[in-house]
Backbone as numpy.savetxt, mean C-alpha at the origin, in Angstrom:
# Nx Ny Nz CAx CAy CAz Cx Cy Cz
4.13 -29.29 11.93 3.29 -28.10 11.93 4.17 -26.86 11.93
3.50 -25.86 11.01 4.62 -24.88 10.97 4.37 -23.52 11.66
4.96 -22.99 12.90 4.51 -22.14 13.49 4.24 -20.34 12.72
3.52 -19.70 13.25 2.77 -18.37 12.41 4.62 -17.70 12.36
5.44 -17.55 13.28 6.85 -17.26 12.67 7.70 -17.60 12.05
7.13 -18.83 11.10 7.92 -19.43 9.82 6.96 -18.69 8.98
6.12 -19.05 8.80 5.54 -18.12 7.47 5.59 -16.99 6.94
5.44 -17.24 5.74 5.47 -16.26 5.01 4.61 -14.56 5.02
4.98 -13.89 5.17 3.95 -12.39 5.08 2.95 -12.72 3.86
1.89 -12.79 4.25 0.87 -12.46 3.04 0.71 -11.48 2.67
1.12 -10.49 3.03 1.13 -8.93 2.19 1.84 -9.12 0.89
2.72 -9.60 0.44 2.92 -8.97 -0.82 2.30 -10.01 -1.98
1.70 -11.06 -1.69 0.46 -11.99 -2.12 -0.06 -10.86 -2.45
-1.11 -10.67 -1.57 -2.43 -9.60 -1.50 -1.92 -8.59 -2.00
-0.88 -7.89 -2.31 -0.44 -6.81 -3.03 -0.71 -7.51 -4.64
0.30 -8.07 -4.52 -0.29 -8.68 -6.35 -1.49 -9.36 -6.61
-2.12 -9.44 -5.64 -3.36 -9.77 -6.23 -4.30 -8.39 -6.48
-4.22 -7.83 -5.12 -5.14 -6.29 -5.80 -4.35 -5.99 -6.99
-3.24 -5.63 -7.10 -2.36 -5.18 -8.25 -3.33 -5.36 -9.83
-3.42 -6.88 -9.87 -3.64 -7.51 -10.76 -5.51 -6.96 -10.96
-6.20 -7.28 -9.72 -7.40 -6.57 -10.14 -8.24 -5.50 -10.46
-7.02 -4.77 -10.18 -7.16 -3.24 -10.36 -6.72 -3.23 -11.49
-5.87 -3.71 -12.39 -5.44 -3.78 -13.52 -6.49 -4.14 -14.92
-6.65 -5.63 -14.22 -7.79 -5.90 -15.38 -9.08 -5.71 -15.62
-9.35 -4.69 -14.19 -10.54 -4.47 -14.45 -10.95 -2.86 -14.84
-9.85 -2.05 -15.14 -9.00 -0.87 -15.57 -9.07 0.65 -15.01
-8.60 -0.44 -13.74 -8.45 0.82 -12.52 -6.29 1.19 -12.73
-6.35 2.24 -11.93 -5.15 2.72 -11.81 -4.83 1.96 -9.97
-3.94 1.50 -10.26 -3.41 0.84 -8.97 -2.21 2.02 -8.66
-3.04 2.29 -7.04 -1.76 3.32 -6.51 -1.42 2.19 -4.97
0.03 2.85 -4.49 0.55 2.43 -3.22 0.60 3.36 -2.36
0.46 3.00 -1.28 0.39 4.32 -0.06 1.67 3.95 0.94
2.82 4.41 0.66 3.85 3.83 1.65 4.59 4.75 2.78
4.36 4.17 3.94 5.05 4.62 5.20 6.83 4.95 4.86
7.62 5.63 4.47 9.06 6.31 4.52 9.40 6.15 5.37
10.95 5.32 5.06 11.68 5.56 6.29 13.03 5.48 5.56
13.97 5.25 5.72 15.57 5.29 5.07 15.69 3.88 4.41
14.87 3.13 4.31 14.72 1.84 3.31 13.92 2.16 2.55
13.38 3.15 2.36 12.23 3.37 1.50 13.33 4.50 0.10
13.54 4.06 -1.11 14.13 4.51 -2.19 13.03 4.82 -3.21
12.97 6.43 -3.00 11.76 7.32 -3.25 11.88 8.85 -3.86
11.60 9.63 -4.87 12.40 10.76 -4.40 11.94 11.53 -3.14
12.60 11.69 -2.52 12.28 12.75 -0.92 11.57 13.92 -0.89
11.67 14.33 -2.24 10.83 15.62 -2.59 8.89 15.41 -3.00
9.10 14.10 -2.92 7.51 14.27 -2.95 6.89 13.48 -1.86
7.89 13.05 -0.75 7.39 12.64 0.47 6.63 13.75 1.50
5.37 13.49 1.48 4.32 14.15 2.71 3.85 13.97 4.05
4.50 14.42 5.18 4.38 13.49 6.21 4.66 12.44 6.84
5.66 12.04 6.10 6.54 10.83 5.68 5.71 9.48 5.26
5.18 10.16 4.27 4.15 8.82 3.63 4.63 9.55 1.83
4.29 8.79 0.86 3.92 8.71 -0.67 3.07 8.08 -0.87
2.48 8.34 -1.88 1.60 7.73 -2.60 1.92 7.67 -4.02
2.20 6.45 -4.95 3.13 6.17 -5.74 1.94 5.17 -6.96
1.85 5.72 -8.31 0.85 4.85 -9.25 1.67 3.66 -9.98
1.30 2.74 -9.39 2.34 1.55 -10.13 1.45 0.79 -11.22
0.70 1.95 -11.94 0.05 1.14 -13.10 1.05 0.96 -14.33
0.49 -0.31 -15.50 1.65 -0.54 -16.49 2.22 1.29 -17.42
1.34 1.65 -17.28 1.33 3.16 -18.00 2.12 4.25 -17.29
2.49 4.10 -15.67 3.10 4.92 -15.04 4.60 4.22 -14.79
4.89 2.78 -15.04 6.06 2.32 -14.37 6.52 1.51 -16.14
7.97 1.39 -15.52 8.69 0.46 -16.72 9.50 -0.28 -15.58
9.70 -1.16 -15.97 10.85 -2.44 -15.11 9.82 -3.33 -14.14
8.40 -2.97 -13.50 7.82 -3.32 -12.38 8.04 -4.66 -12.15
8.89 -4.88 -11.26 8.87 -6.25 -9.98 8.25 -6.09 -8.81
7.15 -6.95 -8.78 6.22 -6.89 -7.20 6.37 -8.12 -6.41
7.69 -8.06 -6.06 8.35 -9.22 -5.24 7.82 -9.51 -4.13
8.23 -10.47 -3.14 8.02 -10.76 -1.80 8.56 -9.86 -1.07
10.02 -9.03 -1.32 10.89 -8.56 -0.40 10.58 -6.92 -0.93
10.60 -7.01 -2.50 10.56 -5.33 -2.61 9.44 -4.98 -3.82
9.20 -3.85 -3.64 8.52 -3.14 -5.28 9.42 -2.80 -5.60
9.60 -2.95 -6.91 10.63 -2.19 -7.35 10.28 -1.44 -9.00
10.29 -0.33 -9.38 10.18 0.03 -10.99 10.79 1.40 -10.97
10.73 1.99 -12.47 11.16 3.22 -12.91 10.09 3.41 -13.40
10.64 4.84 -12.74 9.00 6.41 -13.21 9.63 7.19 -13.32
8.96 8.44 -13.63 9.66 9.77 -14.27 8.52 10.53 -13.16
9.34 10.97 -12.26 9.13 12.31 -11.63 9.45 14.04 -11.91
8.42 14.48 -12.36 8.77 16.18 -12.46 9.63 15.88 -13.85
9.60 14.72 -14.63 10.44 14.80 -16.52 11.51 14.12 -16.29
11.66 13.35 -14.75 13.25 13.10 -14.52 12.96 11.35 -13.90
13.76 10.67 -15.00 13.42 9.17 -14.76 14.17 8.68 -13.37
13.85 8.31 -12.33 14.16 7.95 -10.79 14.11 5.94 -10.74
15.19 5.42 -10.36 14.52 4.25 -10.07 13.88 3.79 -8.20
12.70 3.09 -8.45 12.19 3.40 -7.09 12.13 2.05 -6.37
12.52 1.96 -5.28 12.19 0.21 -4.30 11.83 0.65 -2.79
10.39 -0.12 -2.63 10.14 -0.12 -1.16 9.99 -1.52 -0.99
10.40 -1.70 0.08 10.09 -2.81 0.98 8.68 -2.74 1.35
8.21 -4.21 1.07 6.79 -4.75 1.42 6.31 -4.37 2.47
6.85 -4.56 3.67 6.86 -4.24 4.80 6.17 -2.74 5.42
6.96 -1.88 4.23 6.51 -0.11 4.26 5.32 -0.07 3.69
4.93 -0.98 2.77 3.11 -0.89 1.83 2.14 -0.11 3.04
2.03 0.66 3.05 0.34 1.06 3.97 -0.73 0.73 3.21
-0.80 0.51 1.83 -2.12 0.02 1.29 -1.77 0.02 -0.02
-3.04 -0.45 -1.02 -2.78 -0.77 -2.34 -4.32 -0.48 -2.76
-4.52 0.35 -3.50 -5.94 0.76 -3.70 -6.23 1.53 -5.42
-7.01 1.18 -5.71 -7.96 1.91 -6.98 -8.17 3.31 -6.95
-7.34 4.26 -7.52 -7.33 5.33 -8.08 -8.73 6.20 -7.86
-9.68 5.32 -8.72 -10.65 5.34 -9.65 -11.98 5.19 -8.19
-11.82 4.12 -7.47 -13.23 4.19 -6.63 -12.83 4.00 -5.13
-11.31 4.05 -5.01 -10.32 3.94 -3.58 -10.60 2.15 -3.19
-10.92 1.34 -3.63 -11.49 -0.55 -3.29 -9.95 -0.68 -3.26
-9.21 -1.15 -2.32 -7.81 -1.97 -2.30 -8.22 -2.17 -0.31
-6.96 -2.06 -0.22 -6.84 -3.28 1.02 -5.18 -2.45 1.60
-5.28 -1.98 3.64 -4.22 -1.62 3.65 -3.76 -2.18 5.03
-2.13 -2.10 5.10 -1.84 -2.95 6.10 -1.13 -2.15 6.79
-1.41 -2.29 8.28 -0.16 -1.89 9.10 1.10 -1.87 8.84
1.88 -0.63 9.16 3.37 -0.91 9.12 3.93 -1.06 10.00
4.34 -2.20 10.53 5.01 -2.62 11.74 6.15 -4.31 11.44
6.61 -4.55 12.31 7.47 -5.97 12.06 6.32 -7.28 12.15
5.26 -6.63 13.44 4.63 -7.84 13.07 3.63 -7.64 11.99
3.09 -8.92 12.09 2.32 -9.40 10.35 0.82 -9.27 11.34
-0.14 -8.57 11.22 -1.78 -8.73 11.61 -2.45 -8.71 10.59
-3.33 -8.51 11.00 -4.85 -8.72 9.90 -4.77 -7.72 9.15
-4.88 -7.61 7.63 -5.33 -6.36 7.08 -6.24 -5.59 6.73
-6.49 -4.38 6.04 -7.96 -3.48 6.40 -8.58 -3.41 5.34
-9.48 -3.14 4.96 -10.41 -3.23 3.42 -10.76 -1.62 3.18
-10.54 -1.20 2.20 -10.56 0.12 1.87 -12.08 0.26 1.06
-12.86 1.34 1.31 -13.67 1.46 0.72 -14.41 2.67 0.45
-14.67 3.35 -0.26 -14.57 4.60 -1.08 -15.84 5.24 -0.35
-16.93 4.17 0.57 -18.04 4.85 1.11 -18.19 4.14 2.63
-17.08 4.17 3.27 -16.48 3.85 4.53 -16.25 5.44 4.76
-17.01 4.95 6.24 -16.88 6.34 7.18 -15.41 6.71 7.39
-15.31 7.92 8.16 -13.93 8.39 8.45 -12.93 7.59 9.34
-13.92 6.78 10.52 -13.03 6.58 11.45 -12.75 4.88 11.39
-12.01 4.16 12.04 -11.50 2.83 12.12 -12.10 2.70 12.82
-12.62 0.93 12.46 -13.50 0.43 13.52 -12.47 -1.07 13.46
-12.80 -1.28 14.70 -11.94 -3.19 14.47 -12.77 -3.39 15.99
-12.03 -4.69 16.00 -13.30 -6.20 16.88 -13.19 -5.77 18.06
-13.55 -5.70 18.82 -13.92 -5.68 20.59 -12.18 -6.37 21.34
-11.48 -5.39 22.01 -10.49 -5.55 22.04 -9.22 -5.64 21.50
-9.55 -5.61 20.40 -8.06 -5.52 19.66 -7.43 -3.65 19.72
-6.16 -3.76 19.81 -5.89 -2.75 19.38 -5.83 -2.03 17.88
-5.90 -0.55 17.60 -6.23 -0.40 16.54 -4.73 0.03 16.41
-4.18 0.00 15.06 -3.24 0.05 14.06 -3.61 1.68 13.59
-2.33 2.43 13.61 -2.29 3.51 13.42 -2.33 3.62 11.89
-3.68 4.39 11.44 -4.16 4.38 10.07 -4.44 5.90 9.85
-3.53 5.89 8.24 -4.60 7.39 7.67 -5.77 7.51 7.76
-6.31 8.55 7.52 -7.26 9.19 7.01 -7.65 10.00 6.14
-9.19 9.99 5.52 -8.93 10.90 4.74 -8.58 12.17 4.76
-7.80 12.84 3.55 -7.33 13.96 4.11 -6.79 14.50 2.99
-5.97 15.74 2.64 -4.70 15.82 1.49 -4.07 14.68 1.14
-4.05 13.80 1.29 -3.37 12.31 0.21 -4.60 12.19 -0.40
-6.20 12.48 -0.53 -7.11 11.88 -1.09 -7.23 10.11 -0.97
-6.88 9.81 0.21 -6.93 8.13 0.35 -8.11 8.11 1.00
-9.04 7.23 1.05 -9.76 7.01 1.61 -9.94 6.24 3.13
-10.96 6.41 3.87 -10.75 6.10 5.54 -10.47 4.55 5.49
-10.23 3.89 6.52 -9.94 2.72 6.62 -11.03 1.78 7.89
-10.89 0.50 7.17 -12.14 -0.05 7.68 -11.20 -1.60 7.96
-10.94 -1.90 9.82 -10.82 -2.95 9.64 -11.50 -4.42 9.17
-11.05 -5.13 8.26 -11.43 -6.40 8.03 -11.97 -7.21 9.16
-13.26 -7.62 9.15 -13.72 -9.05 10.28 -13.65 -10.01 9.97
């Protein structure tokens, strides 16, 4: 039996899977990532120490959506940058177009993740006792509120 600290993070699963459905169903897939000095970004468009980054096929060239990193090239402000965050930094992965993706805590440990939804109230709700996971809101990023998963 394999204990929950052998396994694998399902976040960057669930990253390529929204990825993919936001894709074919012809939404713009954006990332919402927590910054920190592993995060290879340009610094000039970090807000609060978060980005929000469009990793659709039309905005990126090179895209690898690995287990360990994102990684692609974009052209910021006319000027081609290559960009890699660690999975780990993802705060969410969501639809442009109607905000539907899915976002996760940034922390070492691995918890439950949150379901994003474009007509979800402002505030976080989660189960009777749990602690809540420090989540955006809506606000100037235009992300939408966050709704823990039951």
């Amino acid at each position: 039996m394999i204990s929950n600290t052998e396994l694998p993070s399902t976040r960057p699963y669930l990253i390529r899977a929204l990825y993919d459905w936001c894709s074919e169903n012809g939404f713009t897939p954006y990332v919402a990532v927590k910054v920190d000095n592993s995060v290879q970004v340009p610094r000039e468009y970090v807000q609060g120490g978060e980005i929000v980054l469009n990793v659709s096929m039309d905005a990126t060239s090179s895209l690898k959506l690995g287990n360990d990193f994102i990684e692609f090239k974009a052209r910021f402000g006319g000027q081609p940058r290559e960009i890699m965050v660690p999975i780990h930094r993802v705060m969410a992965i969501y639809a442009r177009e109607n905000g539907q993706g899915m976002a996760f805590p940034v922390s070492d440990e691995e918890t439950l993740p949150v379901a994003l939804s474009a007509v979800d109230g402002p505030t976080l709700s989660s189960t009777e006792g749990e602690d809540k996971p420090a989540a955006p809101s809506s606000g100037s990023s235009g992300r939408p509120a966050l709704k823990r998963i039951k």
